[in-house]
SEGUTI-299293 format. One record per atom (N, C-alpha, C, O): residue number from 1; z, y, x. Coordinates in Angstrom, 2 decimals, m for minus. Each point is the difference from the previous one (the first is absolute). Layout:
# SEGUTI-299293
VEXDREN   k       Z       Y       X
VEXDREN NUM       Z       Y       X
...
This chain:
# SEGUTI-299293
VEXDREN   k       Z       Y       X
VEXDREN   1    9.37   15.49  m21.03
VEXDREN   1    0.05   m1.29    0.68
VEXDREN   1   m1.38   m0.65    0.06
VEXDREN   1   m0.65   m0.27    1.00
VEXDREN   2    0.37    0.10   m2.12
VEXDREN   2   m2.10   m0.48    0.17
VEXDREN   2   m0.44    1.19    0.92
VEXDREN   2   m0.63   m0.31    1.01
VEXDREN   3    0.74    0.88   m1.11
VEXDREN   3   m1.07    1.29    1.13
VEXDREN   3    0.33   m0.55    0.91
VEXDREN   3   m0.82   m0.47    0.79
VEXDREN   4    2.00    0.36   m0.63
VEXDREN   4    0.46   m0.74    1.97
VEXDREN   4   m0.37   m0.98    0.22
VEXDREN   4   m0.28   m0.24    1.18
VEXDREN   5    0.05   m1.09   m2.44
VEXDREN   5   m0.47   m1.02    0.40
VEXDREN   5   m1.00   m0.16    0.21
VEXDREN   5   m0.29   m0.84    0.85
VEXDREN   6   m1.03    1.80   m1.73
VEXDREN   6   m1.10    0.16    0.62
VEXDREN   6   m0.14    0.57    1.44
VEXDREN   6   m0.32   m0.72    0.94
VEXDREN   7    0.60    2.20   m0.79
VEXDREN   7    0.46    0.45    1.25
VEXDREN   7   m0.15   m1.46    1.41
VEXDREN   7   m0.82   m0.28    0.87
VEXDREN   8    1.95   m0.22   m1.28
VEXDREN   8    0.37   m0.93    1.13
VEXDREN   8   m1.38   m1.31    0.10
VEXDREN   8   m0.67   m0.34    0.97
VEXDREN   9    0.64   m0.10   m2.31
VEXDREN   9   m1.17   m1.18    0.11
VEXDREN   9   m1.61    0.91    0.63
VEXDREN   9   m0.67   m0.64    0.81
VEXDREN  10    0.18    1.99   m1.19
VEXDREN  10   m0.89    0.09    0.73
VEXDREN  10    0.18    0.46    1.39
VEXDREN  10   m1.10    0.12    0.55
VEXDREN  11    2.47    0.29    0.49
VEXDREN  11    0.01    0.12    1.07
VEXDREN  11   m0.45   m1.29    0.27
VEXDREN  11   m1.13   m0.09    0.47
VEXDREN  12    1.85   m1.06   m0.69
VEXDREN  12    0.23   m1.19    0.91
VEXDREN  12   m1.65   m0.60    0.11
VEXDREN  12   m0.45   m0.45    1.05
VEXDREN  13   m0.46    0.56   m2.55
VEXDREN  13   m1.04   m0.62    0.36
VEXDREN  13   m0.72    0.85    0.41
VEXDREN  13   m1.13   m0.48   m0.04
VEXDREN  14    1.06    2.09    0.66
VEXDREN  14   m0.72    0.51    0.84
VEXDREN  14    0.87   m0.53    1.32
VEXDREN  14   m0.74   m0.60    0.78
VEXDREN  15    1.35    0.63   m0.58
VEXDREN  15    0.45   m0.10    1.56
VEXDREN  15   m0.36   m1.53    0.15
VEXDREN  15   m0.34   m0.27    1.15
VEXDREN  16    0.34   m0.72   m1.95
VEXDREN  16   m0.40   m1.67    0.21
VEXDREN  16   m1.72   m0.10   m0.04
VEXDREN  16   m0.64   m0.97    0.41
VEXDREN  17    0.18    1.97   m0.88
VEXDREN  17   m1.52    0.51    0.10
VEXDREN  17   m0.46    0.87    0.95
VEXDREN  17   m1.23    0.06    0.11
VEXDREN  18    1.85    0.58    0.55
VEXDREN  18   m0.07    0.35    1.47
VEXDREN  18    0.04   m0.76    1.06
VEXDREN  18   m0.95    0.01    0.78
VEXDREN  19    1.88   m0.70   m0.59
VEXDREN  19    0.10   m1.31    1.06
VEXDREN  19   m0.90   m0.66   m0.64
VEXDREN  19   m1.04    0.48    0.45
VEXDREN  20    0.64   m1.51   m1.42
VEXDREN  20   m0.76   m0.85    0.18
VEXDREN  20   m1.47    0.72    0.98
VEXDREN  20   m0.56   m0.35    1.04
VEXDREN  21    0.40    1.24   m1.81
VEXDREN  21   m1.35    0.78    0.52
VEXDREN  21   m0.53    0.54    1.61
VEXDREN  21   m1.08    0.29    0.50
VEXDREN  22    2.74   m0.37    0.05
VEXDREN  22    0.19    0.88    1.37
VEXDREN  22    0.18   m1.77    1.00
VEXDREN  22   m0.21    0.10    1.21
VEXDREN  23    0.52   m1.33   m1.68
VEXDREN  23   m0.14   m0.68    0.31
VEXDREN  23   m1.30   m1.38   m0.36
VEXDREN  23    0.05   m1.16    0.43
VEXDREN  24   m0.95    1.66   m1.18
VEXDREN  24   m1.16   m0.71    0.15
VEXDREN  24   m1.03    1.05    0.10
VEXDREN  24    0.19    1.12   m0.47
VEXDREN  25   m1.05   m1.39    0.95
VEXDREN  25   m1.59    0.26    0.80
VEXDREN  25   m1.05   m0.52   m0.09
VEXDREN  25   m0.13   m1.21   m0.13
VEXDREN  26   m0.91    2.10    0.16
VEXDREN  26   m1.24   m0.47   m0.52
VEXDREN  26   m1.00    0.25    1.04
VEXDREN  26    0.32    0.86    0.82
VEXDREN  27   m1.98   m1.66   m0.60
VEXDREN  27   m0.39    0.81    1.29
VEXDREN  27   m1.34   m0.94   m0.65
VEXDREN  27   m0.03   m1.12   m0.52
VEXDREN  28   m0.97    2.06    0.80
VEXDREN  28   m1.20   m0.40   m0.30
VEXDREN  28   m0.96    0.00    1.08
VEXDREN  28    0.09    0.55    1.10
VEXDREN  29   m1.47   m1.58   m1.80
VEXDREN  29   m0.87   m0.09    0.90
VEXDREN  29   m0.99   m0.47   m0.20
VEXDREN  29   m0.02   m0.97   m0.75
VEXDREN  30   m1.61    1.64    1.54
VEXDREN  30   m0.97   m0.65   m1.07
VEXDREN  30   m0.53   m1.22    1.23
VEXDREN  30    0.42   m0.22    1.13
VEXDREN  31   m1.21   m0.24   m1.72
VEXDREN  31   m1.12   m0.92    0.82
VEXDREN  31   m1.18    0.21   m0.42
VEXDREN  31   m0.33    0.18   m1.18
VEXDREN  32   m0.54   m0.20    2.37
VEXDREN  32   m1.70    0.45   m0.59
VEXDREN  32   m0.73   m1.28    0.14
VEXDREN  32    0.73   m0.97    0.22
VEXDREN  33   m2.28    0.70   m0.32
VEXDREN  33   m0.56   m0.63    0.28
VEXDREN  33   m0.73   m0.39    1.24
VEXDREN  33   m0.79   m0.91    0.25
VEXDREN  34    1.54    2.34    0.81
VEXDREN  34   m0.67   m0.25    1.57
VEXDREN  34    1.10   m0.38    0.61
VEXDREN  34    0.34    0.43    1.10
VEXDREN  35    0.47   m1.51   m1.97
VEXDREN  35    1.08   m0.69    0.50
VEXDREN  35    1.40    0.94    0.95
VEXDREN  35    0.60   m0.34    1.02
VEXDREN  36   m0.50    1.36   m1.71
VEXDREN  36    0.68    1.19    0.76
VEXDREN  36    1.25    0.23   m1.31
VEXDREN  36   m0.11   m0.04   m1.22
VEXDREN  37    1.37    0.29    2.17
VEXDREN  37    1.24    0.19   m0.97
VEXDREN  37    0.43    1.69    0.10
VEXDREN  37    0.26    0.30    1.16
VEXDREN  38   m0.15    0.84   m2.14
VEXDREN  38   m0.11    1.20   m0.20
VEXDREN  38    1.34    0.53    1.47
VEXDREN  38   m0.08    1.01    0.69
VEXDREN  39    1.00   m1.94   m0.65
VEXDREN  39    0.86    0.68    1.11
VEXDREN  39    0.14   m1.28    0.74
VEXDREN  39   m0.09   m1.18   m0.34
VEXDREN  40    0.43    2.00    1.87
VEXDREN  40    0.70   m0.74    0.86
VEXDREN  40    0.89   m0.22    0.10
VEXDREN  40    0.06   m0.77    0.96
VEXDREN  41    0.92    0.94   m1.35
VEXDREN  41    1.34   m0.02    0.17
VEXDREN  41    0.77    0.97   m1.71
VEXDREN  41   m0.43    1.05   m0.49
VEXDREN  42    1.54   m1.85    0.01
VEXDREN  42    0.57    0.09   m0.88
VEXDREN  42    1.69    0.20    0.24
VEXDREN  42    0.79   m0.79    0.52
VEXDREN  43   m0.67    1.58   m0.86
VEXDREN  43    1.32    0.46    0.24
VEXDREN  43    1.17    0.16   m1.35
VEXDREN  43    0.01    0.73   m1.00
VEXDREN  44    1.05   m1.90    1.57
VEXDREN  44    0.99   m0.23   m1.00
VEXDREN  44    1.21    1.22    0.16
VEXDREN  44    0.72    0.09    1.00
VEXDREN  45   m0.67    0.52   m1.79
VEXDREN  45    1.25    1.04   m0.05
VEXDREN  45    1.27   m0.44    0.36
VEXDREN  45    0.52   m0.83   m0.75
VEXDREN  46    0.02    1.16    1.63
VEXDREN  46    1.77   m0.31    0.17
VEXDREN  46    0.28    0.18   m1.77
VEXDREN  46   m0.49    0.79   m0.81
VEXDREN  47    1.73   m2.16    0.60
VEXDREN  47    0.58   m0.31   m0.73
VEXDREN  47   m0.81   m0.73   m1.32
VEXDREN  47    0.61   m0.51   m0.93
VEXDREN  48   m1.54    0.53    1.00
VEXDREN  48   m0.74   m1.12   m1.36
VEXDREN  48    0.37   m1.44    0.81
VEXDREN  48    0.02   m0.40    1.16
VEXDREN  49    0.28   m0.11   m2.49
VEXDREN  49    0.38   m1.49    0.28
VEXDREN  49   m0.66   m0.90   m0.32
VEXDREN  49   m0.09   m1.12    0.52
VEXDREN  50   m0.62    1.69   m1.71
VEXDREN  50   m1.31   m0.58   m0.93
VEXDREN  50   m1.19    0.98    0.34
VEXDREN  50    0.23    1.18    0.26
VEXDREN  51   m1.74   m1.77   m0.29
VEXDREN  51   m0.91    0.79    0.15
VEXDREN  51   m0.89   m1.10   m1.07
VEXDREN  51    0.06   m1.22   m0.15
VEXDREN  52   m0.92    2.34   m0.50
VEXDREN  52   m1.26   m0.56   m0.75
VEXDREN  52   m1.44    0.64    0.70
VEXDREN  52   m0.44    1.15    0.06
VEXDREN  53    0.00   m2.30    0.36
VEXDREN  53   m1.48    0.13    0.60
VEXDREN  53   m1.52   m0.15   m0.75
VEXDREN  53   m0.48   m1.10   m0.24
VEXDREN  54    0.00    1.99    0.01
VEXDREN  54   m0.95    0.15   m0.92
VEXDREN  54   m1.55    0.19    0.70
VEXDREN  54   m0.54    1.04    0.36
VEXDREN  55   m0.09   m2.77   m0.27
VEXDREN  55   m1.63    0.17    0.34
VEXDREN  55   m0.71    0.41   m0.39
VEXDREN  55    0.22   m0.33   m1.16
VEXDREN  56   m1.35    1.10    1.10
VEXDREN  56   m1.02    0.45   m0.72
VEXDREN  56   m1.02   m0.42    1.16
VEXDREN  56    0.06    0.20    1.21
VEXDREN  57   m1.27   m1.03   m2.18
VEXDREN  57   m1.48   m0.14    0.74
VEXDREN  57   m0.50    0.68   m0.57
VEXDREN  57    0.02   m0.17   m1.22
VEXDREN  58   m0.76    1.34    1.80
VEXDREN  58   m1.05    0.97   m0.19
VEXDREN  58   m1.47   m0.56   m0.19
VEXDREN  58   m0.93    0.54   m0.60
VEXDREN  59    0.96   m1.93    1.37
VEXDREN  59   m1.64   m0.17   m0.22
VEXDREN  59   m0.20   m0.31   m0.67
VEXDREN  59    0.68    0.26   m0.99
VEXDREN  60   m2.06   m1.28    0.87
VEXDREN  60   m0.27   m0.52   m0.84
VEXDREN  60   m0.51   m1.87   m0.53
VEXDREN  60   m0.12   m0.62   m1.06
VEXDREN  61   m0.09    0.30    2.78
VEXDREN  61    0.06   m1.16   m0.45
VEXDREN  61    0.80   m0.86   m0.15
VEXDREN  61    1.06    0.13    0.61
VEXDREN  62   m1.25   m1.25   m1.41
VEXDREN  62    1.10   m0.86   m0.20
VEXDREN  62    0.77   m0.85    1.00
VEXDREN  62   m0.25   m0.17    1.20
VEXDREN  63    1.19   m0.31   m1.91
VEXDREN  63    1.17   m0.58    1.37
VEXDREN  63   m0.19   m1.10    0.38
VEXDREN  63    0.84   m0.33    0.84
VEXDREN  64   m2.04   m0.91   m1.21
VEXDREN  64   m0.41   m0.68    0.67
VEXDREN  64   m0.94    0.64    1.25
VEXDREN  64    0.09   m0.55    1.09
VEXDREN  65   m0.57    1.17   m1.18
VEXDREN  65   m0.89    0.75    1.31
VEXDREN  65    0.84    1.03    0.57
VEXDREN  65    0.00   m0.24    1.21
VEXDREN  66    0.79    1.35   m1.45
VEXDREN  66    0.92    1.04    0.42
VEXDREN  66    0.87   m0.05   m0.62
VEXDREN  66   m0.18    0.72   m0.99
VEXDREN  67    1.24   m1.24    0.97
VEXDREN  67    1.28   m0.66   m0.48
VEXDREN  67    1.07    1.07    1.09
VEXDREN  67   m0.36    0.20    1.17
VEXDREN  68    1.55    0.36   m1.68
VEXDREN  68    0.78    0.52    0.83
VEXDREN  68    1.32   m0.53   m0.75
VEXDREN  68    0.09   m0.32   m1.19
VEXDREN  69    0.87    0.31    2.12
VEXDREN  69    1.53    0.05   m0.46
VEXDREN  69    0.87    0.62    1.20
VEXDREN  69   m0.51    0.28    1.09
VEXDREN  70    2.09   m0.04   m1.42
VEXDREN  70    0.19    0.39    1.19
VEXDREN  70    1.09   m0.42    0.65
VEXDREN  70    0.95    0.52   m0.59
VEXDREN  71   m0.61   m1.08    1.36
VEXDREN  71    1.09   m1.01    0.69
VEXDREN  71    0.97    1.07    1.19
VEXDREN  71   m0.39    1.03    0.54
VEXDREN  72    1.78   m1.74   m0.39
VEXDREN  72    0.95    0.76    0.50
VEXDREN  72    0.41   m0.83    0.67
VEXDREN  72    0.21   m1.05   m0.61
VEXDREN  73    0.14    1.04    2.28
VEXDREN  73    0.49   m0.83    0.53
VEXDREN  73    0.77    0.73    1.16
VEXDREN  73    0.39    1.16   m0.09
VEXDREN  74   m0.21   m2.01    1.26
VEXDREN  74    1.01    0.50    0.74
VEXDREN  74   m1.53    0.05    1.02
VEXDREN  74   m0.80   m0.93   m0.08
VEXDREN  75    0.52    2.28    1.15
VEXDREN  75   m1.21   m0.27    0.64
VEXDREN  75   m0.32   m0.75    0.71
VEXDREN  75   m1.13   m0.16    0.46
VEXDREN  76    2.42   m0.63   m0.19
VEXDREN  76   m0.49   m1.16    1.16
VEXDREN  76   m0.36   m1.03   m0.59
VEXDREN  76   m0.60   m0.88    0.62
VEXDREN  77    0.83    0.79   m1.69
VEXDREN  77   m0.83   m1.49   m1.09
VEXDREN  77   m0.91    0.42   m1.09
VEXDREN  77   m0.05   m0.48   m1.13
VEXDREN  78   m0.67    1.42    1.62
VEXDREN  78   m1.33    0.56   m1.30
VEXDREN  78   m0.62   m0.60    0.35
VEXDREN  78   m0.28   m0.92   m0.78
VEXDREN  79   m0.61    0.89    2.46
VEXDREN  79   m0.86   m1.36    0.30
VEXDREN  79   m0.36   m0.87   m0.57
VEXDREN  79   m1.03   m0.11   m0.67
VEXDREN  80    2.19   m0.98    0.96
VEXDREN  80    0.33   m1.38   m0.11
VEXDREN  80    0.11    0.15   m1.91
VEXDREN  80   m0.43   m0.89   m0.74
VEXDREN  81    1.03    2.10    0.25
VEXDREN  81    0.06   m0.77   m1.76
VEXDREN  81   m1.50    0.33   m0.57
VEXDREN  81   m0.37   m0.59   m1.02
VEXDREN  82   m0.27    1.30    1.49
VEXDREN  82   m1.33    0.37   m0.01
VEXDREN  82   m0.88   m1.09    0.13
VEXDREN  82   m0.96   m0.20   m0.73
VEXDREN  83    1.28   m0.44    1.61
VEXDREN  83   m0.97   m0.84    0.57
VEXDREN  83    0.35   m1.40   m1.13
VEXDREN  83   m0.79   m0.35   m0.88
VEXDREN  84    1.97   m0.22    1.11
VEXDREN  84    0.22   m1.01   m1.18
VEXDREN  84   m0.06    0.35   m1.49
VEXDREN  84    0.19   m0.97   m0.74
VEXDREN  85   m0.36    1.93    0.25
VEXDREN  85   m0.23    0.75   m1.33
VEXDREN  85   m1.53   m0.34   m0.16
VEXDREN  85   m0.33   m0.04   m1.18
VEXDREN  86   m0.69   m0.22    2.09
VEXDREN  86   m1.21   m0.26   m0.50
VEXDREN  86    0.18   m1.51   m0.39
VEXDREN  86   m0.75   m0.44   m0.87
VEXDREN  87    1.75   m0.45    1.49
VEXDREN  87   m0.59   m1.51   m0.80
VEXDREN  87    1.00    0.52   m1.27
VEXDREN  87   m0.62   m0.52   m0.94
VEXDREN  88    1.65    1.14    0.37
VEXDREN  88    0.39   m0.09   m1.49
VEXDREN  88   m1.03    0.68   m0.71
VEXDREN  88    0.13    0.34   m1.17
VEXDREN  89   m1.48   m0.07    2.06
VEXDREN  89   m0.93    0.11   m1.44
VEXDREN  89    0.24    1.83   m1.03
VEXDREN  89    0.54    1.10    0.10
VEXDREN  90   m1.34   m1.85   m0.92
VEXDREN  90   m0.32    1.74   m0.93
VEXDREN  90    0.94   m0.05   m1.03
VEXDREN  90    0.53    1.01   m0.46
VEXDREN  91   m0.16   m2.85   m0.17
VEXDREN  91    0.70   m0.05   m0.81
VEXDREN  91    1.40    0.69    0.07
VEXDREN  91    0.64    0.51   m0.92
VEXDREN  92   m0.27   m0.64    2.48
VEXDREN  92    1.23    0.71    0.34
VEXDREN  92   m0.11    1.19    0.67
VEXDREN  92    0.36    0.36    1.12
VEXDREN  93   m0.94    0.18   m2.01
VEXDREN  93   m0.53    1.64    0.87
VEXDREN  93   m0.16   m0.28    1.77
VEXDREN  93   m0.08    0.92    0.81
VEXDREN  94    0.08   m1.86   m0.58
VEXDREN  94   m0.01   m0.27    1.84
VEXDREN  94    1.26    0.13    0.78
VEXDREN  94    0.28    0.30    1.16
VEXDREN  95    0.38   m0.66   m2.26
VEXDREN  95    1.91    0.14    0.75
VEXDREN  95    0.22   m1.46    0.46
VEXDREN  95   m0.99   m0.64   m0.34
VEXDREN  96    1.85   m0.11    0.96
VEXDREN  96    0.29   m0.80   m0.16
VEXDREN  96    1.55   m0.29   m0.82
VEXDREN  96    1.03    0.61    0.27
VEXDREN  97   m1.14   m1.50   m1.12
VEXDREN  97    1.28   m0.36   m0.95
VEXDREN  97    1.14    0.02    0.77
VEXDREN  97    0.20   m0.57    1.07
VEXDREN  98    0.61    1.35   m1.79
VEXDREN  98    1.58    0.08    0.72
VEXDREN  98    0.34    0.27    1.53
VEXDREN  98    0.99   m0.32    0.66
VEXDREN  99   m2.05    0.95   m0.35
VEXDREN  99   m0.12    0.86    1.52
VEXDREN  99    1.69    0.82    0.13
VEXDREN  99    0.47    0.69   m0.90
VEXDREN 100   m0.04   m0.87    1.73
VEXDREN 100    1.60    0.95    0.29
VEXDREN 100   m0.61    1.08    0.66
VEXDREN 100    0.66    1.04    0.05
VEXDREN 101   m1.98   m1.06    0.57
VEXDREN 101    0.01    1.08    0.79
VEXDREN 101   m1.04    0.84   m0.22
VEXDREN 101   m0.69    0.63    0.81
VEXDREN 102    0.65   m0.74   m2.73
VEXDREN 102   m0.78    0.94   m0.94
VEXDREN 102    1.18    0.66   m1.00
VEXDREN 102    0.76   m0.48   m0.83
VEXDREN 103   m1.02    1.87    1.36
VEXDREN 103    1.33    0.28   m0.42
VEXDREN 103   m0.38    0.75   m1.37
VEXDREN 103    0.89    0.40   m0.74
VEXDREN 104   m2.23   m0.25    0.46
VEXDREN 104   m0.47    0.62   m1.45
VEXDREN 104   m1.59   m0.65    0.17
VEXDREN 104   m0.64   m0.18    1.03
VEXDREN 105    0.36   m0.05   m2.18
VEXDREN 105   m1.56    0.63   m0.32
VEXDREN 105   m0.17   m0.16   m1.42
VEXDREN 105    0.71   m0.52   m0.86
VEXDREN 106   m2.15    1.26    0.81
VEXDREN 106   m0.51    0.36   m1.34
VEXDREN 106   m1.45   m1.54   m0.18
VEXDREN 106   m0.46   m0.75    0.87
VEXDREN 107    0.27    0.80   m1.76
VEXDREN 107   m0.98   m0.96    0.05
VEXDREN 107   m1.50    0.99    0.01
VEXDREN 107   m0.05    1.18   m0.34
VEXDREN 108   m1.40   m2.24    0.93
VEXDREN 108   m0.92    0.39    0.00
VEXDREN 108   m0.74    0.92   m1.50
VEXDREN 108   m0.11   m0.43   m1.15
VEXDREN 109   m0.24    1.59    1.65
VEXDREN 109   m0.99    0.45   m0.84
VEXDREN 109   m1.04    0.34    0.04
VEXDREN 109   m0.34    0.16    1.17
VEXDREN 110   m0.65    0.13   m2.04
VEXDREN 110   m1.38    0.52    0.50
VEXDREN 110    0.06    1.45   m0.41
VEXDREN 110    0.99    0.68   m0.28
VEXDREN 111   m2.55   m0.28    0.31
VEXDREN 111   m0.20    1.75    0.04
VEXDREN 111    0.33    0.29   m2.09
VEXDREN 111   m0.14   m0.51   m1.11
VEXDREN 112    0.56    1.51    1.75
VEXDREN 112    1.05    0.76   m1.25
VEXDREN 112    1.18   m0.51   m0.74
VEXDREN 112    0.66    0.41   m0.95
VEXDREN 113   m0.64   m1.51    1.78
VEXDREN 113    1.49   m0.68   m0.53
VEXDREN 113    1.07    0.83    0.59
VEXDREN 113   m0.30    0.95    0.72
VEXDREN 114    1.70   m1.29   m1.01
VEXDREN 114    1.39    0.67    0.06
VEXDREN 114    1.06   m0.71    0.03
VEXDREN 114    0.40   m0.21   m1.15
VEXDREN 115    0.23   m0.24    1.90
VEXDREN 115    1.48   m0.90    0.23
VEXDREN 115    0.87    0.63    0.78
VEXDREN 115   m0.20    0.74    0.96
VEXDREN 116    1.35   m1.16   m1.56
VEXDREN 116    1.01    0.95    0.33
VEXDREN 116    1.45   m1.28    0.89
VEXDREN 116    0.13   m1.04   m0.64
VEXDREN 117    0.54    1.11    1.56
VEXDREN 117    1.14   m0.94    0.15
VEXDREN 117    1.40    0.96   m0.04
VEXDREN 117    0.15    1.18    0.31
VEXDREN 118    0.40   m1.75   m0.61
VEXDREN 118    1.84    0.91    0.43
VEXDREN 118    0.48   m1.46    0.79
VEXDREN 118   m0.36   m1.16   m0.18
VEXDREN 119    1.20    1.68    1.02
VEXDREN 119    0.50   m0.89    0.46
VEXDREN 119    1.53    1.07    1.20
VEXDREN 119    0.07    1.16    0.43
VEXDREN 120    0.66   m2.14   m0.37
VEXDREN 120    1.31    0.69    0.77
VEXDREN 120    0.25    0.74    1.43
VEXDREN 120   m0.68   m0.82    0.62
VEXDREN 121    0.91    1.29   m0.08
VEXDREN 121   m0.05    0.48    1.55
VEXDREN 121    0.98   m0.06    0.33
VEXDREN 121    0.13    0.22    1.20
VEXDREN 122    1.00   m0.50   m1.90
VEXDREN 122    1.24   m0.37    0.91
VEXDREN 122    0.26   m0.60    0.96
VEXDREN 122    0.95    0.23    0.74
VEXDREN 123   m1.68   m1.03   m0.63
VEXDREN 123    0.23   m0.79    0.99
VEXDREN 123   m0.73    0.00    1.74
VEXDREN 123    0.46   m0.43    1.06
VEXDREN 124   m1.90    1.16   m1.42
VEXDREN 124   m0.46    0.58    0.85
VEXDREN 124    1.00    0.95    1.05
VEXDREN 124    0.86    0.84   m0.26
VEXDREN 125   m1.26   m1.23    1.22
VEXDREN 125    0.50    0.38    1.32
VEXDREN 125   m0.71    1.74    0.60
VEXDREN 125   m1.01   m0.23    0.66
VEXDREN 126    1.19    1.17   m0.70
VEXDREN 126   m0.71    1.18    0.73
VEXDREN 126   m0.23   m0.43    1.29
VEXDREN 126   m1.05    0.52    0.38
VEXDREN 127    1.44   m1.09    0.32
VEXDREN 127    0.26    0.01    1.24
VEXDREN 127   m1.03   m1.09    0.41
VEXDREN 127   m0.42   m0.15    1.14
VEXDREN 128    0.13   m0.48   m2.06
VEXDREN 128   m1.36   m1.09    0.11
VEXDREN 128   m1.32    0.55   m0.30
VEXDREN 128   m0.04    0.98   m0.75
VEXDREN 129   m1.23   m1.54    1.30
VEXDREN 129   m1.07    0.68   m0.72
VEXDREN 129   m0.75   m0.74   m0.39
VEXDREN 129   m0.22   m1.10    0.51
VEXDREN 130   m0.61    1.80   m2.03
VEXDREN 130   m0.25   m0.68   m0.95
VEXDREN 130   m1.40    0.63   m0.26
VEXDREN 130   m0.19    1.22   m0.01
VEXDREN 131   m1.09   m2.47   m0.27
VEXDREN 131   m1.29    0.06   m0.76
VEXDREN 131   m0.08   m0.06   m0.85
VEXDREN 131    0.99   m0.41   m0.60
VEXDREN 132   m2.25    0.79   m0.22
VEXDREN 132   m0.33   m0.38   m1.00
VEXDREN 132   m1.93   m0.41    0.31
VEXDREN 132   m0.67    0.39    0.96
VEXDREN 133    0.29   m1.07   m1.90
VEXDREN 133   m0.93   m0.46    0.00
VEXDREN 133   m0.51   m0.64   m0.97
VEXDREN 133    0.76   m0.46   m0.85
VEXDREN 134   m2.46    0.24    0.73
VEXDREN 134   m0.40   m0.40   m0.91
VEXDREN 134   m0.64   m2.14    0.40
VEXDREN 134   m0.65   m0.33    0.99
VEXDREN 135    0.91   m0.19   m1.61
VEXDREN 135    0.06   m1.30    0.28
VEXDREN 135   m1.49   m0.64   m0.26
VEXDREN 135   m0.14   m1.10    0.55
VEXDREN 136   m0.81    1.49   m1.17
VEXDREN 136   m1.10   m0.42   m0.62
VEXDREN 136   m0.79   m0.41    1.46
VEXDREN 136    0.09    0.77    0.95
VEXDREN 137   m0.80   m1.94   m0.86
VEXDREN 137   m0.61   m0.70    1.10
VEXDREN 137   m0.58    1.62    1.12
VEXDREN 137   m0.79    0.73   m0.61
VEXDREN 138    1.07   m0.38    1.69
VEXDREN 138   m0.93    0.78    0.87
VEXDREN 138    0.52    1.66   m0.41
VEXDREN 138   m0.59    1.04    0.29
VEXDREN 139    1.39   m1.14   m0.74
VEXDREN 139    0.51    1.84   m0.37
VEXDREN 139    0.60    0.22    0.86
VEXDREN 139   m0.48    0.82    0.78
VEXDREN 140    1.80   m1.38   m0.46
VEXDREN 140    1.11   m0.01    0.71
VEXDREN 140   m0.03    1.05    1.07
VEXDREN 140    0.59    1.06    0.24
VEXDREN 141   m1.38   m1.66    0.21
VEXDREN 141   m0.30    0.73    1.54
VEXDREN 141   m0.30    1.15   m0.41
VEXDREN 141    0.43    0.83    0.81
VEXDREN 142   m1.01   m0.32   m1.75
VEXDREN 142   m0.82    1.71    0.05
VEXDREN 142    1.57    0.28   m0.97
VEXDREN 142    0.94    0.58    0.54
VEXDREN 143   m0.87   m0.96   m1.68
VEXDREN 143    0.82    0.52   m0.76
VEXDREN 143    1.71   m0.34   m0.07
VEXDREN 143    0.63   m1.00   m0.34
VEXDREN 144   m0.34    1.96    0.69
VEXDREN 144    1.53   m0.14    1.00
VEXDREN 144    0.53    1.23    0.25
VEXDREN 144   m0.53    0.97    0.56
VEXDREN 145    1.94   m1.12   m1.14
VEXDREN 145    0.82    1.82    0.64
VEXDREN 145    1.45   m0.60    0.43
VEXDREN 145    0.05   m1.23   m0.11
VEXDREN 146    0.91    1.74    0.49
VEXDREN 146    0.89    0.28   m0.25
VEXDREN 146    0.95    0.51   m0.93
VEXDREN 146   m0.18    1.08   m0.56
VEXDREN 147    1.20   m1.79    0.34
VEXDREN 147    1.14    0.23   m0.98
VEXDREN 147    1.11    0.35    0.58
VEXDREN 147    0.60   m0.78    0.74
VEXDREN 148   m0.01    2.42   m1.10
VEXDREN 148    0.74    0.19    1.10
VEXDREN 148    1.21    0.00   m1.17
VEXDREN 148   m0.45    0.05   m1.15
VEXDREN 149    1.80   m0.08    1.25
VEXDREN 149    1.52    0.25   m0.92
VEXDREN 149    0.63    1.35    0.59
VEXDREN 149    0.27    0.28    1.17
VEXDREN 150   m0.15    0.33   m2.16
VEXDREN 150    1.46    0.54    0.52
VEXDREN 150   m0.46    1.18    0.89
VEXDREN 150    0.65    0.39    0.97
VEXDREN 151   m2.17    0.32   m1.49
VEXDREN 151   m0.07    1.10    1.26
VEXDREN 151    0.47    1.35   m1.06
VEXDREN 151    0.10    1.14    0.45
């Protein structure tokens, strides 16, 4: 009877350790100092619901002068949250507070720093299309991909 109960208790937490794993996601990415993001486009696996996003700045100067973070929006409002993200300043990594139509970000770092966000995808739409970007005054424009779900 203990053999079975072991038996049974390590099926259940491999199989509850499989799903968690087969339903969250991870996706990395560096930033350099020639204001350039390592990919264009990031691709969310069908069925993660959760994803953890992990920055890496490769360069070297600091994040008052080359500052990166990386912002998620819907592409028709990267612009516009881009653009109002420079008056919230450095203090707020250049987001603006309680933005709805910031659907993740990581805060600013400089060269050899490392930040990581998780955040949910459920709710994300495939059928919509989605940026990412870095918010720091004048990046925007060069540093920018696509976030695609569900390919």
């Amino acid at each position: 009877m203990r053999t079975l109960i072991k038996f049974v208790t390590a099926t259940v937490m491999l199989t509850v350790s499989a799903f968690a794993s087969a339903n969250t996601c991870q996706l990395d990415i560096d930033a350099t100092d020639a204001m350039q993001f390592s990919q264009k486009e990031l691709t969310l696996p069908a069925g993660c619901t959760e994803v953890t996003l992990n920055l890496h700045h490769t360069g070297t100067l600091p994040k008052s002068a080359m500052g990166h973070n990386w912002v998620l929006t819907e592409t028709a409002n990267m612009s516009a949250v881009a653009n109002e993200g420079m008056a919230a300043g450095a203090a707020n990594s250049y987001v603006k507070a309680d933005d709805p139509r910031v659907l993740a970000h990581t805060d600013i770092i400089g060269g050899g720093e490392s930040t990581s966000i998780t955040f949910s995808t459920a709710d994300l739409d495939p059928a919509k299309q989605y940026s990412f970007f870095c918010s720091f005054p004048g990046h925007w424009a060069i540093m920018q991909g696509k976030f695609i779900i569900g390919a």
